[in-house]
C-alpha positions as a LaTeX table, in Angstrom:
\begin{tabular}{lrrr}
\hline
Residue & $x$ (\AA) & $y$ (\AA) & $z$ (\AA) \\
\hline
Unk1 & 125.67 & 102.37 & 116.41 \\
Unk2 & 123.41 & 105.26 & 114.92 \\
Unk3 & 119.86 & 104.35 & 113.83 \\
Unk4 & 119.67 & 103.98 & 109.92 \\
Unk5 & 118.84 & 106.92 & 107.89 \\
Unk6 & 117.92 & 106.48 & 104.80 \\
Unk7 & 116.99 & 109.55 & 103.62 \\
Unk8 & 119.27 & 112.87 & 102.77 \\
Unk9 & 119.87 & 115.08 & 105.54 \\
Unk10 & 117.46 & 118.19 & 105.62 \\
Unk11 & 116.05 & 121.08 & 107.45 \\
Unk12 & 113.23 & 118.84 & 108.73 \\
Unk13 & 116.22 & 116.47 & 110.39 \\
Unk14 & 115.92 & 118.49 & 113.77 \\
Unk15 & 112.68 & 118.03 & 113.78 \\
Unk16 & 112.71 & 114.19 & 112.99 \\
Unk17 & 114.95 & 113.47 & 115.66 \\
Unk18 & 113.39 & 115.27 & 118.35 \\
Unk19 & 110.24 & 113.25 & 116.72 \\
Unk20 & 112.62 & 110.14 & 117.55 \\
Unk21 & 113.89 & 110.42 & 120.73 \\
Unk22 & 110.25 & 112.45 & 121.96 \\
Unk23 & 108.20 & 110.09 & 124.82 \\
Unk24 & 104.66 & 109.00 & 124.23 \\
Unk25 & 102.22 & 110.73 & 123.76 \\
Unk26 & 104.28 & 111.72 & 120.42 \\
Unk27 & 103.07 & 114.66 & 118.74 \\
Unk28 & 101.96 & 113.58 & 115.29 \\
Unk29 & 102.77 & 116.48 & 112.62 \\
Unk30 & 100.28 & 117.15 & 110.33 \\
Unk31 & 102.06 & 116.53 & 107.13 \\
Unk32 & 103.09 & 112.71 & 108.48 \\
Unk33 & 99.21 & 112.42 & 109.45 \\
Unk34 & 98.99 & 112.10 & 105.83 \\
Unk35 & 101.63 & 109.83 & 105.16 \\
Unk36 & 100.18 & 107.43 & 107.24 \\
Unk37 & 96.56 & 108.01 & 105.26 \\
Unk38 & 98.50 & 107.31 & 102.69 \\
Unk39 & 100.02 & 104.20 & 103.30 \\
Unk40 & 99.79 & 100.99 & 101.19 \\
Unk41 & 96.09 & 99.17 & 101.71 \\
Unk42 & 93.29 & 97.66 & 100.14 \\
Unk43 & 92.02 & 99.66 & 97.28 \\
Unk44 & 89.17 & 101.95 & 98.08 \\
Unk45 & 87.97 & 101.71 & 94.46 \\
Unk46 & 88.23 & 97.81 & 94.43 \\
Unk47 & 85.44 & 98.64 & 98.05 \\
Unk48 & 83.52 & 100.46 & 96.39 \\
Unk49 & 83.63 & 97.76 & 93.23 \\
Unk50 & 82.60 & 95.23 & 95.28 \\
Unk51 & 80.34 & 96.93 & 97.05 \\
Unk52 & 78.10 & 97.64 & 94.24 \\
Unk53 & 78.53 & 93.87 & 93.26 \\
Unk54 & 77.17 & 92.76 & 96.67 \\
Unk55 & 74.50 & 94.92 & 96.38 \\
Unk56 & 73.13 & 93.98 & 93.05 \\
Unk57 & 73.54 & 90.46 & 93.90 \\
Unk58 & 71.84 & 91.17 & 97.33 \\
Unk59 & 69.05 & 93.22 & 95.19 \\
Unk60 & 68.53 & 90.18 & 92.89 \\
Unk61 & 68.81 & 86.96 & 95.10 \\
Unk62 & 67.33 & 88.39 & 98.22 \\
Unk63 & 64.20 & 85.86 & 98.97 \\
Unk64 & 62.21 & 89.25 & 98.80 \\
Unk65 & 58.48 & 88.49 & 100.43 \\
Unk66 & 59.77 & 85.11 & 102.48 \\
Unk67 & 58.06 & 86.93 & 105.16 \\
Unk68 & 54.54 & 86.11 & 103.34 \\
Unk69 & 55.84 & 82.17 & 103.04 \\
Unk70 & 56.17 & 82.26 & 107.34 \\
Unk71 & 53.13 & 84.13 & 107.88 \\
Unk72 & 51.27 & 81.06 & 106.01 \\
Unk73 & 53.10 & 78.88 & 107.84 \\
Unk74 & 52.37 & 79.72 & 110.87 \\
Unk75 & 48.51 & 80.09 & 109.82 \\
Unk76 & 45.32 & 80.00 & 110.29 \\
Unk77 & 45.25 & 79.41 & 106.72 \\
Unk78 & 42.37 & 78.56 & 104.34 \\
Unk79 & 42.02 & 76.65 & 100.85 \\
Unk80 & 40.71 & 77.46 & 97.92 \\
Unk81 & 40.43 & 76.65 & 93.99 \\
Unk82 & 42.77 & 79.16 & 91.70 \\
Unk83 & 43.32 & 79.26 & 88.13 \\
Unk84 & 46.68 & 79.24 & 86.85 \\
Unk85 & 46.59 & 82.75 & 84.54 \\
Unk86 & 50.60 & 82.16 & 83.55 \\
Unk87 & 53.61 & 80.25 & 83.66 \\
Unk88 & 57.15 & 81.89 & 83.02 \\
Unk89 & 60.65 & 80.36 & 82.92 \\
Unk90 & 62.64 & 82.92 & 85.14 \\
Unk91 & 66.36 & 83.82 & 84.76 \\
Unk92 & 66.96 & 81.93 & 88.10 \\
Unk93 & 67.73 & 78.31 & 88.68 \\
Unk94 & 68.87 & 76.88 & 91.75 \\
Unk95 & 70.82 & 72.95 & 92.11 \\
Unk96 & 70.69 & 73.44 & 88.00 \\
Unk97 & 66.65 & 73.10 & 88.49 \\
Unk98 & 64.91 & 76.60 & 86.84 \\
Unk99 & 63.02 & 78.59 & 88.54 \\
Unk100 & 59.22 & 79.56 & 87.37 \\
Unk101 & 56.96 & 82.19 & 88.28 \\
Unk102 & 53.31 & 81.22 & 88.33 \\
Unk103 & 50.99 & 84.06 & 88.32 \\
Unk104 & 47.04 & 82.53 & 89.66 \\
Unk105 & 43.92 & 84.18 & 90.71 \\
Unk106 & 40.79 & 82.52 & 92.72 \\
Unk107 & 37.99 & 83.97 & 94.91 \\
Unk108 & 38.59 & 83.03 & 99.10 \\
Unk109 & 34.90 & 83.22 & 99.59 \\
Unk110 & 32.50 & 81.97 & 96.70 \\
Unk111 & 30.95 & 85.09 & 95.95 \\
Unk112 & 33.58 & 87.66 & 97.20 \\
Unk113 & 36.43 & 89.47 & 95.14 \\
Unk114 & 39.18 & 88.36 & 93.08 \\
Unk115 & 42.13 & 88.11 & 94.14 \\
Unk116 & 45.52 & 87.92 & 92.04 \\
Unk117 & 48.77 & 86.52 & 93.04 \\
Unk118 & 52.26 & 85.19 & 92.30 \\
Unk119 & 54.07 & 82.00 & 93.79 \\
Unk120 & 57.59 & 80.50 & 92.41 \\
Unk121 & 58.69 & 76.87 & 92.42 \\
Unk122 & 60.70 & 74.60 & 90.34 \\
Unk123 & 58.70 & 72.62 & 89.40 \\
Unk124 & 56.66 & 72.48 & 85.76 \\
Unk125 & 53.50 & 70.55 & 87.34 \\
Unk126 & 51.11 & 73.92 & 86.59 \\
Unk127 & 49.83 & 74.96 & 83.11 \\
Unk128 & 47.70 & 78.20 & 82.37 \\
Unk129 & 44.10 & 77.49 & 82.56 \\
Unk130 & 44.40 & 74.31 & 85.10 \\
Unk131 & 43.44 & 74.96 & 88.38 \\
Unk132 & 45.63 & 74.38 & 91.50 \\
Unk133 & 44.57 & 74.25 & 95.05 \\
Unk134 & 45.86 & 77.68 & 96.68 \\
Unk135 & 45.92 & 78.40 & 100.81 \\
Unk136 & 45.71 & 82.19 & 101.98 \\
Unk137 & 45.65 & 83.48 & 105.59 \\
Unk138 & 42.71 & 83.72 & 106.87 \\
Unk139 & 42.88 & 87.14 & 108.22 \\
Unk140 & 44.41 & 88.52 & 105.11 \\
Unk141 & 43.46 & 86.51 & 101.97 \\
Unk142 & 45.79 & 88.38 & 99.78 \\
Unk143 & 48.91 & 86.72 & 101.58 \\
Unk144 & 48.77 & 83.40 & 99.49 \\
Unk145 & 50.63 & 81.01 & 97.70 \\
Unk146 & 49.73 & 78.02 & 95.48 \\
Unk147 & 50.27 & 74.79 & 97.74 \\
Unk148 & 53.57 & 73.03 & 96.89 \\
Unk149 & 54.67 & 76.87 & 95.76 \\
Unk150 & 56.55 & 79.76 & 97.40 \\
Unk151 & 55.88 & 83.16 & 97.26 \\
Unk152 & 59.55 & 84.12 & 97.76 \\
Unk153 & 62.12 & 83.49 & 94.49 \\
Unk154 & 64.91 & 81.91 & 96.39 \\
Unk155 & 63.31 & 81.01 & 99.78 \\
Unk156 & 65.97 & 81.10 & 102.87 \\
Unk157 & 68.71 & 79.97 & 100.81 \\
Unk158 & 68.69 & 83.30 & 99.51 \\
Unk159 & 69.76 & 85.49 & 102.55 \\
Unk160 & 73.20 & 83.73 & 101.84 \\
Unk161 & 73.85 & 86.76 & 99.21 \\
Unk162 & 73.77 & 89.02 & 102.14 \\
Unk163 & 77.17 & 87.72 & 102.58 \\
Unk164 & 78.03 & 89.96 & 99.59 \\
Unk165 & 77.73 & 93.62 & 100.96 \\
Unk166 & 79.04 & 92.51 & 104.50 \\
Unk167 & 82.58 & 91.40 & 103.07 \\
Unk168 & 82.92 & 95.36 & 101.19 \\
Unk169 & 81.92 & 96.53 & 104.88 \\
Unk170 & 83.89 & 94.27 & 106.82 \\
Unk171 & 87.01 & 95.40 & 104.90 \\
Unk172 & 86.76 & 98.91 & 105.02 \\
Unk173 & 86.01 & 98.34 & 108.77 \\
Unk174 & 89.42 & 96.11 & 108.84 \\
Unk175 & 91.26 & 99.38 & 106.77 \\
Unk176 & 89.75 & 101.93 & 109.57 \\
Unk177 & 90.96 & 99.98 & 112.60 \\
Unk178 & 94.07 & 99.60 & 111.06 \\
Unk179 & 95.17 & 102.67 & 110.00 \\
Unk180 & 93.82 & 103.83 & 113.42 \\
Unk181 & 96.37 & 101.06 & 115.09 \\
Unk182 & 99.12 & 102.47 & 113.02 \\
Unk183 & 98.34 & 105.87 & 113.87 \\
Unk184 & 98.09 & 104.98 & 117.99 \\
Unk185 & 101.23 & 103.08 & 117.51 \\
Unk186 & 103.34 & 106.00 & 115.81 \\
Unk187 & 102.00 & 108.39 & 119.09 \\
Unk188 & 101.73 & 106.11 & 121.63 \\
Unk189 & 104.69 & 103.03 & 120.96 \\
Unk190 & 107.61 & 102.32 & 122.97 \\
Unk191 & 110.70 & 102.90 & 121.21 \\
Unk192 & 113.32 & 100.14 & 120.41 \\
Unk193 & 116.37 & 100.19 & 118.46 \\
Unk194 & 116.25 & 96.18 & 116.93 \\
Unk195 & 118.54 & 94.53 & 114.57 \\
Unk196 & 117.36 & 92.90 & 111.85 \\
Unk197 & 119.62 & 89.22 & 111.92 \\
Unk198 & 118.08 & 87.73 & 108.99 \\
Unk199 & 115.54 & 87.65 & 105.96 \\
Unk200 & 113.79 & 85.04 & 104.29 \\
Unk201 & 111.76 & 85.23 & 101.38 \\
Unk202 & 108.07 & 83.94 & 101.62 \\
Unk203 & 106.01 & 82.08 & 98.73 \\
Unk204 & 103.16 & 84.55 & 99.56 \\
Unk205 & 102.62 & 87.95 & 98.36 \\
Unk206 & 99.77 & 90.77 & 99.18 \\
Unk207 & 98.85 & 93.39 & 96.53 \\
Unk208 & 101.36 & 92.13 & 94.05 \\
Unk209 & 103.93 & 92.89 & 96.72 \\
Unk210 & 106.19 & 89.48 & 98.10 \\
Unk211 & 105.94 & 88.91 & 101.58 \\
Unk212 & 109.25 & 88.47 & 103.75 \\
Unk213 & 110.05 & 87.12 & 107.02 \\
Unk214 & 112.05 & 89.08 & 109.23 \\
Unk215 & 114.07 & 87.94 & 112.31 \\
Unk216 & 114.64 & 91.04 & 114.62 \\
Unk217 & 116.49 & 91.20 & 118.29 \\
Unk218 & 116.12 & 94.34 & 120.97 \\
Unk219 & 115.18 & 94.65 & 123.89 \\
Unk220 & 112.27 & 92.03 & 123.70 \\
Unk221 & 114.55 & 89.08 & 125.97 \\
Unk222 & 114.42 & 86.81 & 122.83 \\
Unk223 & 113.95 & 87.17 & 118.42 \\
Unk224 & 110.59 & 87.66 & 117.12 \\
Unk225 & 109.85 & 86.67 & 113.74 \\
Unk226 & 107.61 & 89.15 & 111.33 \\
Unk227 & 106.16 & 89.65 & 108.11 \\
Unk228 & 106.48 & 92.77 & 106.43 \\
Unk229 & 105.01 & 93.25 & 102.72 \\
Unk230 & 104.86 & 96.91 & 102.44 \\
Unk231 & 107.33 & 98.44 & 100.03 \\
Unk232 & 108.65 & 101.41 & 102.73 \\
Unk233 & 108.90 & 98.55 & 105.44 \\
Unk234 & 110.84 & 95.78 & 103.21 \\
Unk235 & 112.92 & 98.67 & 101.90 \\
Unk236 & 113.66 & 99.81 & 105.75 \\
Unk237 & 114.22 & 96.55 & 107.02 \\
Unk238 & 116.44 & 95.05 & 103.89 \\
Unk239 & 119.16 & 98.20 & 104.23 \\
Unk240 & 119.12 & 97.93 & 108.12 \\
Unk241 & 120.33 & 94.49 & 107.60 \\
Unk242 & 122.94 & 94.68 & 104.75 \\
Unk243 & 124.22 & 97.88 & 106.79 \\
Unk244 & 124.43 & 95.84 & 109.92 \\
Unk245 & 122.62 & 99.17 & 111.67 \\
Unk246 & 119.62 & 99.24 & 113.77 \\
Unk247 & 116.37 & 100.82 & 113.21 \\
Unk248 & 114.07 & 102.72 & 114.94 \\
Unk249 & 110.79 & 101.39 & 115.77 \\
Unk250 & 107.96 & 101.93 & 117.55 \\
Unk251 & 106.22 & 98.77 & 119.22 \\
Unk252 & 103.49 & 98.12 & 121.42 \\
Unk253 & 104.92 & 97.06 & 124.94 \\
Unk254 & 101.97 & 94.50 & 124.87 \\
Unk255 & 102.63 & 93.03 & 121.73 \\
Unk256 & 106.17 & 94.15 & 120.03 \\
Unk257 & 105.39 & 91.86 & 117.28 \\
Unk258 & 103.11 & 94.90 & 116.38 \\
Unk259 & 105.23 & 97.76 & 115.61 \\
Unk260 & 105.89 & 100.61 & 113.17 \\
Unk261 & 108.94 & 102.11 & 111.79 \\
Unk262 & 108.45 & 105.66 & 111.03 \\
Unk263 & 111.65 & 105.93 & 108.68 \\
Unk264 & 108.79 & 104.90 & 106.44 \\
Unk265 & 106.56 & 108.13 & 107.36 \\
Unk266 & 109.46 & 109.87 & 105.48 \\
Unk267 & 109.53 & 107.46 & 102.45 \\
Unk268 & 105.43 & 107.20 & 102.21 \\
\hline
\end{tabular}
């Protein structure tokens, strides 16, 4: 039997065949190139989307000066009295328990210079005007926090909203490699001619597309089973099998579950 062809017949046919029955390395035309670009994906705009969610979340939960918090843990630290100057309810609460920003000020040495700082707890034990005991490093008194207090907002918790701008990056890393696969497999796969012996709808769908499962038999010594989503693949692989024809693909001699069918360069 022929391959399928689902397409018209045109002065590009010549070409397309000798594309089909070429060895690797294939030679990729330009135009095609494209096509594969082109090919069904995750939205770059729902990336970028959620990219500039992760960062504003990153921007706003980030424990932002937890580096002050270790540096008085691990000392030498000093004590001191501080005044409370403020107390202010913040937009933040963490385990349903608000966050508040204490702004103090106190003197590390009796007679020496004020010095002004912020801590953050959730807790409601400090009132402006009390005082509070306060502990600064000794070898920089302006790294301090009230005792029972944090200088960061979230403390280490927070660097869980990194989480946020890595997922963006993760999938447009996961995009790249794949359309790079795809591209490697169109040039460099090992042409089969497989029959596609039976379909069976999934209860899962990607991009509002429904996922199928495809039985096909070659030249792999025994049927693989697939799942295709893609619109150009489904479409490929549904006609090859009410036809009864085989398709073309190109497969990776390592893997052929991983394979490509470049009909669908053609209907891209």
């Amino acid at each position: 039997m022929e391959p399928i062809r689902l397409t018209p017949p045109s002065p590009e046919d010549a070409g397309w065949m000798q594309f089909l029955e070429s060895t690797p390395p294939r030679q990729l035309p330009a135009n095609w190139a494209k096509n594969i670009a082109a090919r069904p994906g995750i939205s770059w705009v729902v990336l970028v989307i959620f990219g500039i969610m992760g960062l504003a979340f990153t921007l706003l939960f980030f424990p932002w000066g937890i580096w002050n918090d270790w540096a008085l843990d691990l000392g030498p630290t000093k004590q001191a009295d501080a005044e409370i100057v403020s107390v202010e309810r913040t937009n933040l609460s963490i385990n349903k328990r608000r966050v508040y920003r204490i702004d103090f000020r106190f003197r590390p040495e009796r007679f020496g210079p004020e010095i002004q700082g912020t801590s953050h707890s959730r807790s409601q034990k400090w009132s402006p005007g009390k005082t509070a005991p306060v502990r600064f490093l000794e070898s920089s008194p302006s790294t301090a926090a009230l005792v029972g207090a944090t200088h960061s907002l979230t403390g280490p918790g927070g660097f869980m909203v990194l989480i946020f701008p890595i997922i963006p990056l993760v999938l447009v890393l996961a995009v790249w490699v794949g359309r790079r696969r795809t591209k490697r497999l169109f040039v460099n796969g090992v042409r089969q001619d497989v029959r596609v012996d039976a379909i069976e709808p999934t209860n899962m769908s990607i991009n509002r597309s429904p996922v199928f499962r495809f039985t096909l038999s070659g030249d792999f010594g025994h049927p693989i089973t697939v799942r295709k989503w893609k619109p150009a693949e489904v479409s490929v692989l549904r006609e090859a099998h009410e036809r009864q024809q085989p398709v073309v693909i190109f497969a990776d001699p390592m893997n052929p579950k991983r394979f490509v069918i470049p009909e669908t360069l053609r209907l891209a």
